[in-house]
VEXROBA-62953 format. One record per residue (C-alpha): residue number from 1; residue in three letters; x, y, z. Coordinates in Angstrom, 2 decimals, decimal comma. Layout:
<r NUM; "ALA"; <X; Y; Z>>
...
//
This chain:
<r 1; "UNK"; <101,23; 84,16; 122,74>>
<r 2; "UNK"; <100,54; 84,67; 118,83>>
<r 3; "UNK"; <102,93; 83,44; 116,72>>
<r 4; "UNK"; <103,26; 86,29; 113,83>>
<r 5; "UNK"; <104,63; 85,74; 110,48>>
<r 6; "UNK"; <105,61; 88,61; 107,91>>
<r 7; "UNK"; <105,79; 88,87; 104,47>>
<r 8; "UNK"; <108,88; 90,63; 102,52>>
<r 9; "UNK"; <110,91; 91,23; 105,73>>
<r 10; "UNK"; <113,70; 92,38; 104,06>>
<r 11; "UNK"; <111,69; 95,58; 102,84>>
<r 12; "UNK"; <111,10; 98,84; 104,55>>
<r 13; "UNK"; <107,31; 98,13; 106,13>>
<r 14; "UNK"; <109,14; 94,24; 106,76>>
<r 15; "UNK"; <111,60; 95,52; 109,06>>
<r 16; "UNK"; <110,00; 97,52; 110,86>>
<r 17; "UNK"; <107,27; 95,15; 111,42>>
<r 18; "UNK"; <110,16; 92,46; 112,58>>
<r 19; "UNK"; <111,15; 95,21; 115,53>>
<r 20; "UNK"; <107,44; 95,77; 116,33>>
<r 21; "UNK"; <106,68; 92,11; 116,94>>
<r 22; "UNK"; <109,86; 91,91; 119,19>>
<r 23; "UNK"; <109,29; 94,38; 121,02>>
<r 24; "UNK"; <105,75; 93,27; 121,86>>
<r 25; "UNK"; <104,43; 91,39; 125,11>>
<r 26; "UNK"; <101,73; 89,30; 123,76>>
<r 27; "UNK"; <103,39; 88,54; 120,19>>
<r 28; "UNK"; <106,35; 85,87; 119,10>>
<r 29; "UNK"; <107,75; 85,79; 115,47>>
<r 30; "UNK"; <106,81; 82,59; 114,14>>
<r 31; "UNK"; <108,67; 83,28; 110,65>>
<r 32; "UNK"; <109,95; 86,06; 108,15>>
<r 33; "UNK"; <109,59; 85,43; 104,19>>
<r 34; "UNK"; <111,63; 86,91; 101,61>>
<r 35; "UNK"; <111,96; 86,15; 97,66>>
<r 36; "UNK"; <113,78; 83,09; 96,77>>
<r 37; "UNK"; <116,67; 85,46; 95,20>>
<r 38; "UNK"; <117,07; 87,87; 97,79>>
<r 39; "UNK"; <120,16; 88,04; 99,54>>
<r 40; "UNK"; <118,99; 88,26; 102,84>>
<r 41; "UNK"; <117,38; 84,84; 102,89>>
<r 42; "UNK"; <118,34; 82,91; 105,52>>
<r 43; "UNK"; <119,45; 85,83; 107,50>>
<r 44; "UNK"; <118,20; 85,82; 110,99>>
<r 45; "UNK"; <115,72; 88,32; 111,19>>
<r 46; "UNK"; <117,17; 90,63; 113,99>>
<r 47; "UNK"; <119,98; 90,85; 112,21>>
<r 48; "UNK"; <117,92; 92,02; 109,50>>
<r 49; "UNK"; <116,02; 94,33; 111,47>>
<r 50; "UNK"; <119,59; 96,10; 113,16>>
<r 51; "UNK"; <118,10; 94,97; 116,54>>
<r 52; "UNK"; <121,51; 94,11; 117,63>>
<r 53; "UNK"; <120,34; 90,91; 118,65>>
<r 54; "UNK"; <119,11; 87,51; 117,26>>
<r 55; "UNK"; <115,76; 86,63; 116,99>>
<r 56; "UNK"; <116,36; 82,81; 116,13>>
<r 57; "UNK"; <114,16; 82,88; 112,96>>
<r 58; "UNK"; <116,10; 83,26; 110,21>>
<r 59; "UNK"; <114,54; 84,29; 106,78>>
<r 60; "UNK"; <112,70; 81,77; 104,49>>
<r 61; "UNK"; <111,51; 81,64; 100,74>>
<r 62; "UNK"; <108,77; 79,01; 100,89>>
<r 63; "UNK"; <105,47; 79,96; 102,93>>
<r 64; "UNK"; <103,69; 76,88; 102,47>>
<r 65; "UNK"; <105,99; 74,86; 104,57>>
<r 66; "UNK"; <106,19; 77,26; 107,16>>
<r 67; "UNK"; <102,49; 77,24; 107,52>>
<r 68; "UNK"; <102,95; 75,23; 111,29>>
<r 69; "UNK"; <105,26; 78,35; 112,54>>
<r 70; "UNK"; <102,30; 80,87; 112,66>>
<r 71; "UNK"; <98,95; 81,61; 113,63>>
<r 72; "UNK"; <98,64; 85,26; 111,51>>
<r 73; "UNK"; <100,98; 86,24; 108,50>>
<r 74; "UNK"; <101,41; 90,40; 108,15>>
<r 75; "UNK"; <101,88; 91,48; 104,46>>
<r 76; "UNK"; <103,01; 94,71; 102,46>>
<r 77; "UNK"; <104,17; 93,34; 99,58>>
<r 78; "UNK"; <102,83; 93,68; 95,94>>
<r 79; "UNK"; <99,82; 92,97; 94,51>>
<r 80; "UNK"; <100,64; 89,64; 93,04>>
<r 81; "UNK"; <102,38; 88,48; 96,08>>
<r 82; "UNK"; <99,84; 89,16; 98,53>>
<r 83; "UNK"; <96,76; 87,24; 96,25>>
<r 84; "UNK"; <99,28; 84,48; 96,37>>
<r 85; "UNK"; <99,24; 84,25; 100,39>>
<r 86; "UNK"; <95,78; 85,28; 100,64>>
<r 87; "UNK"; <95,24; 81,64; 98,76>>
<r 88; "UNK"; <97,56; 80,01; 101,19>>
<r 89; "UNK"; <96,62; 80,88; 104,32>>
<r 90; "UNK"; <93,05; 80,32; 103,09>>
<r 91; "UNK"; <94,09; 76,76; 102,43>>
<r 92; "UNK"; <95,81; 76,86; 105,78>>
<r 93; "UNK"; <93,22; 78,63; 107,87>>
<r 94; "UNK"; <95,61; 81,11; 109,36>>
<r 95; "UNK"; <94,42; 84,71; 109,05>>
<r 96; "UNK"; <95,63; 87,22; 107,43>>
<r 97; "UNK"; <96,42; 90,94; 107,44>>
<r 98; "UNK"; <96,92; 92,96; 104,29>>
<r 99; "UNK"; <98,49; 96,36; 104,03>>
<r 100; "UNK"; <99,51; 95,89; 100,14>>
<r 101; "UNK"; <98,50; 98,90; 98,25>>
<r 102; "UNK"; <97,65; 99,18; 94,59>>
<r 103; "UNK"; <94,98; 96,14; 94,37>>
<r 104; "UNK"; <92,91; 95,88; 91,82>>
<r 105; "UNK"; <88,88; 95,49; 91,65>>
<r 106; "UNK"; <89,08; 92,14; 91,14>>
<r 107; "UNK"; <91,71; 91,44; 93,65>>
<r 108; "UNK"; <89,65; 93,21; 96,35>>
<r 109; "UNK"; <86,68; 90,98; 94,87>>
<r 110; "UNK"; <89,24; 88,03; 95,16>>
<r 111; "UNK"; <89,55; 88,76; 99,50>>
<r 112; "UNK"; <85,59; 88,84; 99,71>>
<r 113; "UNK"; <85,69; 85,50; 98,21>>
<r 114; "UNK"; <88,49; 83,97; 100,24>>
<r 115; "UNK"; <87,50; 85,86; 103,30>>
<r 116; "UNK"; <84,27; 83,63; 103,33>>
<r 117; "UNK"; <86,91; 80,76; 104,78>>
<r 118; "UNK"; <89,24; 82,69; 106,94>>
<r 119; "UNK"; <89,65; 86,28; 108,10>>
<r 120; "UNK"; <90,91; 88,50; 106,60>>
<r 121; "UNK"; <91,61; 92,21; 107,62>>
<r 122; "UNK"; <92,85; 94,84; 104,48>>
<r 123; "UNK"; <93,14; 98,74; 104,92>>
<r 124; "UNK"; <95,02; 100,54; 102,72>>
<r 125; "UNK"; <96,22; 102,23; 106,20>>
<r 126; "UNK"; <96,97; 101,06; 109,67>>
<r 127; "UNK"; <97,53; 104,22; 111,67>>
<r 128; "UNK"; <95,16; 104,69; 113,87>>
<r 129; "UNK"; <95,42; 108,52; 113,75>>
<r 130; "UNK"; <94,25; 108,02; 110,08>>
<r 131; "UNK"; <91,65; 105,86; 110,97>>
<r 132; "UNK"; <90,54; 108,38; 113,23>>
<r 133; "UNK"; <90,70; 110,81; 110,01>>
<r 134; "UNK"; <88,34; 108,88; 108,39>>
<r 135; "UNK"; <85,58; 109,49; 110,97>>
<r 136; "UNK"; <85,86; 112,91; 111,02>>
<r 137; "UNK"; <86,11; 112,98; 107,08>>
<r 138; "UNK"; <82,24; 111,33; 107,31>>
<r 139; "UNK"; <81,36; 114,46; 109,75>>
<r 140; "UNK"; <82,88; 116,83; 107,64>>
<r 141; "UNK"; <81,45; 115,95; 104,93>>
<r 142; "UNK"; <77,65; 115,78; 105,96>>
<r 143; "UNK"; <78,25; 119,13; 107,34>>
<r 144; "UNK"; <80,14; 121,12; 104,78>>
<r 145; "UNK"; <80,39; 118,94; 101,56>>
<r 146; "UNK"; <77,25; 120,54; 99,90>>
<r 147; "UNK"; <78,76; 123,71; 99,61>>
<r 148; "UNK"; <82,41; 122,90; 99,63>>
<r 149; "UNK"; <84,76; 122,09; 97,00>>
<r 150; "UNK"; <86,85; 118,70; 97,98>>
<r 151; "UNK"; <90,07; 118,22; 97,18>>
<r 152; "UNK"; <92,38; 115,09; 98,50>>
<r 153; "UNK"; <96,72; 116,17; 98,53>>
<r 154; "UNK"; <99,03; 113,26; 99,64>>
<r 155; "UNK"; <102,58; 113,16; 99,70>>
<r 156; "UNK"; <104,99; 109,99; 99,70>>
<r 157; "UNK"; <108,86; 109,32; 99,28>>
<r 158; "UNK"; <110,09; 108,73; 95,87>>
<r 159; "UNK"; <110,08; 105,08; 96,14>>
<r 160; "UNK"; <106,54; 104,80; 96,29>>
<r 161; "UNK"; <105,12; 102,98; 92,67>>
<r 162; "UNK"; <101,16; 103,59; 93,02>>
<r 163; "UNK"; <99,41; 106,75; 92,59>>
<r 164; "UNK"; <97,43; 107,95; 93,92>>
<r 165; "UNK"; <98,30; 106,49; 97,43>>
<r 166; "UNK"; <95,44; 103,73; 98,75>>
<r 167; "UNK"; <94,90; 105,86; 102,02>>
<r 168; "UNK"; <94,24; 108,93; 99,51>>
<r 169; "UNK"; <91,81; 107,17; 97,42>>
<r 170; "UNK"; <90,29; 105,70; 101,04>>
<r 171; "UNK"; <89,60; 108,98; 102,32>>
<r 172; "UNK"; <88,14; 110,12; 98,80>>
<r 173; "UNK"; <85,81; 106,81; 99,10>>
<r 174; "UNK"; <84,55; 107,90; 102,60>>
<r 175; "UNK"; <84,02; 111,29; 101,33>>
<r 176; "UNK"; <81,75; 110,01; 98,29>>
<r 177; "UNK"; <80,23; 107,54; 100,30>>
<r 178; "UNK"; <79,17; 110,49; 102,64>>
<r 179; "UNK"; <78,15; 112,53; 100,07>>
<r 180; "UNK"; <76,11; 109,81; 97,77>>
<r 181; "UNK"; <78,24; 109,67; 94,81>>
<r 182; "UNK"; <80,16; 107,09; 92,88>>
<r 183; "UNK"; <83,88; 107,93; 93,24>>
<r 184; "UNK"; <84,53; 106,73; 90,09>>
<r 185; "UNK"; <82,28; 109,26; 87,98>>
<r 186; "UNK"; <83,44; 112,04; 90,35>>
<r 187; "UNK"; <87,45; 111,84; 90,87>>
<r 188; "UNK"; <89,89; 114,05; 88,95>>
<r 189; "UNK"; <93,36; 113,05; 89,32>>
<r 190; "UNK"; <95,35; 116,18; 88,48>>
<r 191; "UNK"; <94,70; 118,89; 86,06>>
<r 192; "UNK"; <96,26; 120,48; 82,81>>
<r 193; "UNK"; <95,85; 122,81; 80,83>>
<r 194; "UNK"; <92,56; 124,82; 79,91>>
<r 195; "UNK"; <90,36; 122,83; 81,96>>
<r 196; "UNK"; <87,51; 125,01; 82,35>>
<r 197; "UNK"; <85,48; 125,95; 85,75>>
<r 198; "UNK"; <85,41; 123,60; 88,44>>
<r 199; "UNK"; <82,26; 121,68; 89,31>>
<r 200; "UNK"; <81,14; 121,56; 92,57>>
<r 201; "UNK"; <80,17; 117,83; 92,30>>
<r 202; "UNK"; <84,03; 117,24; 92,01>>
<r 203; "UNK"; <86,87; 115,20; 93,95>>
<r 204; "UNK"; <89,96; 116,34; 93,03>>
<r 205; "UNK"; <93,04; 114,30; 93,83>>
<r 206; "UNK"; <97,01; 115,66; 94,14>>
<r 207; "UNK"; <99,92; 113,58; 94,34>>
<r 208; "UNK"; <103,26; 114,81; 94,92>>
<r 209; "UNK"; <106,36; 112,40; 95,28>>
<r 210; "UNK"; <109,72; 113,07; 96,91>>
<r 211; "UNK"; <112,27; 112,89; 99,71>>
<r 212; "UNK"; <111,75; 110,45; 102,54>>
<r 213; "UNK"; <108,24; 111,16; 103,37>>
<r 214; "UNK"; <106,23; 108,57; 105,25>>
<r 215; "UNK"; <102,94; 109,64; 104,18>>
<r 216; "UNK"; <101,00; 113,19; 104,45>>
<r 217; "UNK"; <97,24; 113,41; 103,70>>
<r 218; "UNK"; <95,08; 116,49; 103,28>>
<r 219; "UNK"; <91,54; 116,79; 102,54>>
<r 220; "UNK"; <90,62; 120,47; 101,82>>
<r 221; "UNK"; <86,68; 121,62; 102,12>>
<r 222; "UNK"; <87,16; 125,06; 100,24>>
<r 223; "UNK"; <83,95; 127,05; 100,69>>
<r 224; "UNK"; <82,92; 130,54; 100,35>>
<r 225; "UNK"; <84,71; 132,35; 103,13>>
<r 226; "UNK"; <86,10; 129,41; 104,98>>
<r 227; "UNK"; <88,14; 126,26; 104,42>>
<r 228; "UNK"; <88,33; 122,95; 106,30>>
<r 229; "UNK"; <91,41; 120,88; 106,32>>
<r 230; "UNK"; <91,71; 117,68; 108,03>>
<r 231; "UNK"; <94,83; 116,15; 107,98>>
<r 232; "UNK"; <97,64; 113,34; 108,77>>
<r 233; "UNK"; <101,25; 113,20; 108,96>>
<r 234; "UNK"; <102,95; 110,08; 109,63>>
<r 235; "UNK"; <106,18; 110,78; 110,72>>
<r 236; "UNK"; <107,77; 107,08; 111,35>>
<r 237; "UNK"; <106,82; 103,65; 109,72>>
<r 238; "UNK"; <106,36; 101,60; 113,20>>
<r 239; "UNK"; <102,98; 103,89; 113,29>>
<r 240; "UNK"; <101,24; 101,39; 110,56>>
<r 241; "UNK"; <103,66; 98,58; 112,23>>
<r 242; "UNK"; <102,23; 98,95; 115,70>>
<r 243; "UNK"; <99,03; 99,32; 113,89>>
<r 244; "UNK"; <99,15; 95,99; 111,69>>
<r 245; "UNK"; <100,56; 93,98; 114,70>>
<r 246; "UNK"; <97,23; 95,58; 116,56>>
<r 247; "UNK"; <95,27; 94,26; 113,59>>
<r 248; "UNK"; <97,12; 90,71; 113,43>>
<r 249; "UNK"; <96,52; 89,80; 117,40>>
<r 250; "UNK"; <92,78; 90,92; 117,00>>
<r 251; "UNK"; <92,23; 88,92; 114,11>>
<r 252; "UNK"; <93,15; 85,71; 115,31>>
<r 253; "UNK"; <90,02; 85,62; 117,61>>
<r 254; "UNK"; <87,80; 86,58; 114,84>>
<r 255; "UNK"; <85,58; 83,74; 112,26>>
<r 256; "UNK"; <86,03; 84,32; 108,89>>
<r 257; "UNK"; <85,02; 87,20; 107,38>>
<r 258; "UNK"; <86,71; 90,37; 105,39>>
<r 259; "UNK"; <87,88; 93,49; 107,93>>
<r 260; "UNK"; <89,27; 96,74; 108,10>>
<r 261; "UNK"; <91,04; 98,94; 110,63>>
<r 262; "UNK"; <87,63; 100,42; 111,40>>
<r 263; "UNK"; <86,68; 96,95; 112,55>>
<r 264; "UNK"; <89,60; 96,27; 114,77>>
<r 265; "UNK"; <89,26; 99,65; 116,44>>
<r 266; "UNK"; <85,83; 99,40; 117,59>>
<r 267; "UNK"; <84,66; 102,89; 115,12>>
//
């Protein structure tokens, strides 16, 4: 049995990881963090959850002196928070799984460095359906991405604080990967105004905020006469739960070393 621990369990992604690792065979919850100030410390985490039944692990603030209680700790939190217990459970040897968006270069330079003592597993997405997106995105684009224009369109609830999402920027990586060229030099996020002809050598990225969405992805290949769109809806949160928990059981068999999704699925 793998004893899983989760990071912000009071959040959205946190409780719905909590019911996941319940509800699963081969997984225990070892122990559920929250911030020192929020009011749902030291609630027991099916309460927390709505399960309608008690777990027996009640929420705690300090990770460090939990680190006997688990064997992998899940986390979507923020940036800040996650480099934090990326450092501990290096210290600790426990592995880790990441699903924080919105890191920066050198944070993601930060995991290659830590992963080189424990493993570590980060995807900016956890579904496999997207994962399976991201294959077909590396087809596509061998096939059609000379003579297509590219554009990425992702769509999020309201509450979500990066833009674009880490799952949009993923696929636009994959695409520019495919295609030989530096994302960097050839991503346009949104346009305004008089902004002359599109190029061709062009990734063009559209984010729209609103509602309750869970997370919609399109990449468009717009040629001549045809268009190609491949794309992913997620219609509940427990898809990048079931995911992560997928993620978390795998990695505890693995040395050390930095993973993604890709990795745990075998692609």
């Amino acid at each position: 049995m793998t004893r899983i621990a989760i990071a912000g369990a009071a959040g959205r992604m946190g409780r719905v990881l909590v019911e996941a690792v319940a509800n699963h065979a081969q997984a225990e919850l070892g122990a559920a963090f929250v911030l020192p100030n929020d009011p749902m410390l030291g609630v027991d985490v099916g309460a927390l959850a709505g399960l309608g039944r008690e777990l027996g692990v009640a929420t705690r603030a300090d990770i460090e002196q939990a680190r006997d209680t688990f064997d992998v700790l899940i986390d979507f939190t923020a940036p800040a928070a996650t480099m934090a217990n990326v450092e501990l459970c290096r210290a600790a040897g426990k592995a880790i799984v990441i699903g924080t968006t919105g890191l920066s270069d050198s944070q993601k330079a930060q995991l290659q460095t830590a992963a080189a003592d424990h493993a570590v597993v980060f995807a900016p997405n956890y579904s496999v359906g997207v994962n399976l997106c991201l294959n077909l995105l590396r087809m596509a684009s061998s096939v059609m991405g000379e003579d297509s224009d590219i554009e990425v369109v992702e769509m999020h609830h309201r509450h979500k604080v990066d833009a674009p999402s880490g799952t949009a920027l993923r696929m636009g990586e994959v695409v520019a990967d495919t295609m030989g060229w530096d994302l960097n030099e050839v991503a346009v996020y949104g346009r305004e105004g008089h902004t002359g002809e599109r190029p061709q050598k062009q990734i063009g990225f559209e984010t729209i905020r609103g509602g309750d969405v869970v997370g919609d992805h399109t990449v468009m290949f717009a040629a001549d006469g045809e268009r190609v769109e491949i794309t992913h809806k997620a219609q509940s949160r427990m898809t990048f739960a079931k995911g992560a928990l997928r993620a978390a059981l795998w990695a505890v068999d693995q040395p050390h070393g930095l993973y993604d999704m890709q990795d745990v699925l075998g692609f």
